[in-house]
C-alpha atoms as one frame of an Amber mdcrd trajectory, in Angstrom:
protein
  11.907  76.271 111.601  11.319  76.228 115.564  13.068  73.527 117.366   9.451
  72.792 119.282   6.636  72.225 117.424   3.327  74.072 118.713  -0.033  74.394
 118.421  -1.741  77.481 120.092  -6.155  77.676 119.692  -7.313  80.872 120.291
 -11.224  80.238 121.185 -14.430  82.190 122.048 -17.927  83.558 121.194 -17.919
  85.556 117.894 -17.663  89.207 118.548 -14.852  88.559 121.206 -12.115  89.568
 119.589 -10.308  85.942 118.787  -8.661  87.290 115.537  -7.247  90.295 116.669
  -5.123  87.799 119.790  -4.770  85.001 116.835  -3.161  87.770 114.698  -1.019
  89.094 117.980   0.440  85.220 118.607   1.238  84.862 115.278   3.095  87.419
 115.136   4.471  86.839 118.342   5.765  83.430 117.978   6.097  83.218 114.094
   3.377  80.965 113.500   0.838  80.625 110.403  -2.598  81.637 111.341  -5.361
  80.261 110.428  -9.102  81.027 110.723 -12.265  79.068 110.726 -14.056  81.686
 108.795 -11.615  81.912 106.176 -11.311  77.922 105.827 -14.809  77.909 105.129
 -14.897  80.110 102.806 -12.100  78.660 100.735 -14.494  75.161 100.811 -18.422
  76.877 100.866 -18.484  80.450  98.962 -21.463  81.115 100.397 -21.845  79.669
 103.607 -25.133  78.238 105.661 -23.408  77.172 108.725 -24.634  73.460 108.544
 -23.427  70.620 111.153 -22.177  69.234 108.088 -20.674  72.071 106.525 -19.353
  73.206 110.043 -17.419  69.271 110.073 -15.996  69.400 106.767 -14.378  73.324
 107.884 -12.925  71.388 111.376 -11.765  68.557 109.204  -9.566  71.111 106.569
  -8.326  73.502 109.409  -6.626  70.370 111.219  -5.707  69.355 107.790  -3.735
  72.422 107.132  -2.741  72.394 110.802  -1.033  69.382 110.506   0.729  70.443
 107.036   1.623  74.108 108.852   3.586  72.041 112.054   5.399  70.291 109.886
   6.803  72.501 107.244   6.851  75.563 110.145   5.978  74.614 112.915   4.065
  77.079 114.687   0.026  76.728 113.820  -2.127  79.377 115.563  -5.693  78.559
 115.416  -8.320  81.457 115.471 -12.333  79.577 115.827 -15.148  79.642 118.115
 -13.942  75.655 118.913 -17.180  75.709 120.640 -17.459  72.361 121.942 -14.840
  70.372 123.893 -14.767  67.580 121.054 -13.394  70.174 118.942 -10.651  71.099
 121.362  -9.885  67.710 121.682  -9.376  67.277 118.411  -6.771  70.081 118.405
  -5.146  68.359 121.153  -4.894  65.254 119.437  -3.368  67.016 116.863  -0.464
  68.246 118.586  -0.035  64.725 120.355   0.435  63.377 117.201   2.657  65.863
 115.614   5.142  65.837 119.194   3.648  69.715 119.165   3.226  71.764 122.705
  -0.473  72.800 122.844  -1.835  75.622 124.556  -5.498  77.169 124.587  -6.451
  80.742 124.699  -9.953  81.316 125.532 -10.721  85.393 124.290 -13.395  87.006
 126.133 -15.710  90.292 126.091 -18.472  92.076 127.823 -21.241  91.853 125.577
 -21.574  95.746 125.298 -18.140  95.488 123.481 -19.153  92.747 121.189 -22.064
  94.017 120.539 -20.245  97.435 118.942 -17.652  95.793 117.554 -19.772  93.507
 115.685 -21.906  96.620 114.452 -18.718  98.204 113.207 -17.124  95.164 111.346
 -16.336  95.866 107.903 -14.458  93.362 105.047 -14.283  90.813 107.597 -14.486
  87.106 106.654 -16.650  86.553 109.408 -20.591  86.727 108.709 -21.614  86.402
 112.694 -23.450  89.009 114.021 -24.661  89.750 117.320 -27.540  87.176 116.668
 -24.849  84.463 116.088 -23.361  85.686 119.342 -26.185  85.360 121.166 -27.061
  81.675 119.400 -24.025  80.610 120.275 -23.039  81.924 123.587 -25.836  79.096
 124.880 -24.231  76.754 123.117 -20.090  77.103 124.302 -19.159  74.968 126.441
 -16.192  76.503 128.637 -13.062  74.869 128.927 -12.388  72.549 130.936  -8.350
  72.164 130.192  -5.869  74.027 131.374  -6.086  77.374 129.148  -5.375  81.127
 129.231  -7.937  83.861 129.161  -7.629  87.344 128.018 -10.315  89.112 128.492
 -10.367  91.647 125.128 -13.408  94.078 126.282 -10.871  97.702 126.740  -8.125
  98.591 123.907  -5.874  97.063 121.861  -3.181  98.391 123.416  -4.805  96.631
 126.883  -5.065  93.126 124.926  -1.794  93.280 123.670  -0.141  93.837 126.930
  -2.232  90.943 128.330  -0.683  88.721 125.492   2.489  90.268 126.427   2.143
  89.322 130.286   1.058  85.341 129.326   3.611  84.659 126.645
């Protein structure tokens, strides 16, 4: 186990990439990842994205957040943590579990999105460029100190963004 605790969320629009950084931190620093889209999954089968399906997936991830800083803690976050309240929540987390938090915000030109998105395949996430679009109205940017990487050229690009941040 790490002698610091900490939390890292990796946030954004669907389409933008989030998992692929998620999966790069985790690997990176150790950490368990864990995904929005797979926590729901686990708790509704077959998801319809209500408010009140959308709380009860917040309320397990920080559940298992908590549980993941304790027994390893290193908890990488992968979500759309659209609205500052959610964010929040994260941070309150860490408070509370004497865990370092940082925020990644992932971005991507929507050209990119929109063909990665069309070429998605097995992937736990159901958003398509609709959902994008939905929600890109509806994310309210940070207003914490965060990171950004901006994931619209190669992997290879991304990683060495990562790379130059942590």
């Amino acid at each position: 186990m790490s002698e610091q605790k900490r939390l890292v969320v990796v946030c954004g629009l669907p389409g933008t990439g989030k998992t692929t950084v998620a999966r790069d931190l985790t690997e990176r620093t150790g950490g368990t990842l864990m995904r929005t889209d797979v926590v729901r999954k686990d708790l509704f089968p077959e998801p319809e994205y209500t408010d009140e399906e959308v709380q009860a997936t917040y309320d397990e991830l920080f559940d298992r957040t908590r549980s993941a800083l304790e027994q390893d803690g290193i908890a990488v976050l992968d979500g759309t943590f659209r609205r500052e309240s959610l964010r929040d929540r994260a941070r309150r987390v860490a408070r509370k579990t004497d865990a370092t938090f940082d925020l990644v915000r992932v971005t991507c030109s929507e050209k990119v999105v929109r063909e990665r998105i069309n070429e998605r395949e097995n992937d736990e996430s159901d958003a398509d460029f609709s959902v994008h679009k939905l929600l890109q109205s509806e994310f309210e940017p940070p207003t914490i100190a965060h990171q950004t990487v901006d994931n619209s050229g190669s992997v290879a690009e991304t990683r060495q963004q990562i790379a130059e941040l942590w």
